[in-house]
N, C-alpha and C positions, 0 to 999 in steps of 0.2 A: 361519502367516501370516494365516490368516482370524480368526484372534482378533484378532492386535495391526489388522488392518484394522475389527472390529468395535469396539475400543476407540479408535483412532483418528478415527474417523468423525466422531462424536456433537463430540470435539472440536475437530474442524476446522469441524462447523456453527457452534458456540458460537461459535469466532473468527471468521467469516463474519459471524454472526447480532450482537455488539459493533460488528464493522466501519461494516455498514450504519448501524446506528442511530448511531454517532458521525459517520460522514459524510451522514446528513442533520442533525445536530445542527450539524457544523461549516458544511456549506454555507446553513443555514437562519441560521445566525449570519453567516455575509459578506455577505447579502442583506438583512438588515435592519442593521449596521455601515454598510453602503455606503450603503441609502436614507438612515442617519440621517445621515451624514457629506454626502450633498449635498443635503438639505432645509437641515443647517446650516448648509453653507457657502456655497451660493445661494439661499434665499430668508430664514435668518435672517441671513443678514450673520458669524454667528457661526461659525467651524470646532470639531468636536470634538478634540481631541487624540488622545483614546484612542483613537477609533472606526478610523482606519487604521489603529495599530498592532494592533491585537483582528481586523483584516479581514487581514492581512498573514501573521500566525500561524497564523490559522483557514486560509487557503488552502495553507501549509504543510503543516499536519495533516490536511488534503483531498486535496492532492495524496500525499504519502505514505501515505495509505490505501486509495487510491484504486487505486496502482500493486499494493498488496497483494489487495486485492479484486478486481481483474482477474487476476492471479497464480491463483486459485481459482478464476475462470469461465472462463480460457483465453480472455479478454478483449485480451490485447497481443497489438500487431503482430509477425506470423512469416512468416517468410519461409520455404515447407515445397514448392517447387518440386523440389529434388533430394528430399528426405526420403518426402515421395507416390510418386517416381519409383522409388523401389529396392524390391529384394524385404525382404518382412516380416524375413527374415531376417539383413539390415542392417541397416534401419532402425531395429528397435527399438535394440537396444545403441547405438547412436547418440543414440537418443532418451534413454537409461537416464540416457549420459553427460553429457548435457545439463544434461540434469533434476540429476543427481548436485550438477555442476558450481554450478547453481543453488542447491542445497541448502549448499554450500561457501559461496557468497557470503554467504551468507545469513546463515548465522552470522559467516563475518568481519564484516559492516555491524552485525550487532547487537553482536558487541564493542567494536567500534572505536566505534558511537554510544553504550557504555555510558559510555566513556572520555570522548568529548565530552559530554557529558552533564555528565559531575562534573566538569570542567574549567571548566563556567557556571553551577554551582551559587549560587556568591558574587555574580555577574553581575547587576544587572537588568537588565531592558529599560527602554528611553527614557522614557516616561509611564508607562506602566504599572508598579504598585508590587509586582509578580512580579520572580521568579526565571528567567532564561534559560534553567533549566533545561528547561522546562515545553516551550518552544519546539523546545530541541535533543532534545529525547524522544521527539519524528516519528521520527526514524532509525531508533533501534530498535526500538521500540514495534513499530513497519511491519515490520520486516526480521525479526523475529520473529512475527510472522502470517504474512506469506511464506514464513519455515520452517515453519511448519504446512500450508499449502496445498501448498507441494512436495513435503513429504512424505507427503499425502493422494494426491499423485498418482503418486507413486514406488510406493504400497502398491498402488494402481487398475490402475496402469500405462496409463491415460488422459492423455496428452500432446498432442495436435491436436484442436484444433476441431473439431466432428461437421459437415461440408459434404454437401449432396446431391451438387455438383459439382465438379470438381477446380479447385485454383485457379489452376491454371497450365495454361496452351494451349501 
């Protein structure tokens, strides 16, 4: 088990380490889309086209990396009121199954987004002289870093937040 944890590691940083640098790449591109779309369309009188549908995409592939990259920091909302409450001895297999569970989605999303994916292949988008593919590829792209991350923590068996204090009174 400490091997496949010593092999797995290194790759779950690597997915972490693309994540970030793609969502500052995507979010640094909605913020300059967005200035250049209202510089154009209030003070030059001129709208860009592109520039909202490029802004629209990118917060797509922001937000679905986004969810992935929090997936690894143990960043989402949980609700761990009963789960803190019980003895170790509950909680974790609870935890396991969770996690498990998560791991099951995870690959369902990335199937099913491979499937939409090739189904907008032939598709473009509105202005933009791309393929919808590019758009519909958040899904899995995400849901497949996501099974990386859960199964980082499935090997760790790190599941909750590290809190000084409990979160529930």
């Amino acid at each position: 088990m400490q091997l496949l944890r010593n092999i797995w590691h290194p790759v779950n940083a690597s997915v972490a380490f693309v994540e970030a640098w793609a969502l500052t790449f995507f979010f640094v591109g909605m913020i300059v889309c967005g200035v250049m779309q209202i510089v154009a369309r209030f003070v030059l009188h001129a709208p860009i086209a592109w520039s909202e549908e490029l802004l629209t995409y990118s917060f797509v592939w922001t937000t679905f990396l986004g969810a992935s990259l929090a997936v690894n920091t143990l960043s989402h909302f949980n609700v761990d009121c009963l789960v803190i409450r019980l003895p170790r001895a509950i909680s974790t297999p609870i935890l396991y199954f969770v996690w498990v569970a998560m791991a099951v989605f995870t690959v369902f999303l990335t199937y099913k987004g491979v499937i939409l994916t090739r189904l907008n292949v032939v598709q473009e988008m509105d202005v933009l002289p791309l393929s919808m593919m590019w758009a519909y590829m958040a899904m899995p792209v995400s849901a497949a870093c996501m099974f990386v991350h859960v199964i980082e923590r499935l090997l760790v068996g790190d599941f909750l937040p590290q809190t000084n204090q409990p979160t529930c009174t």
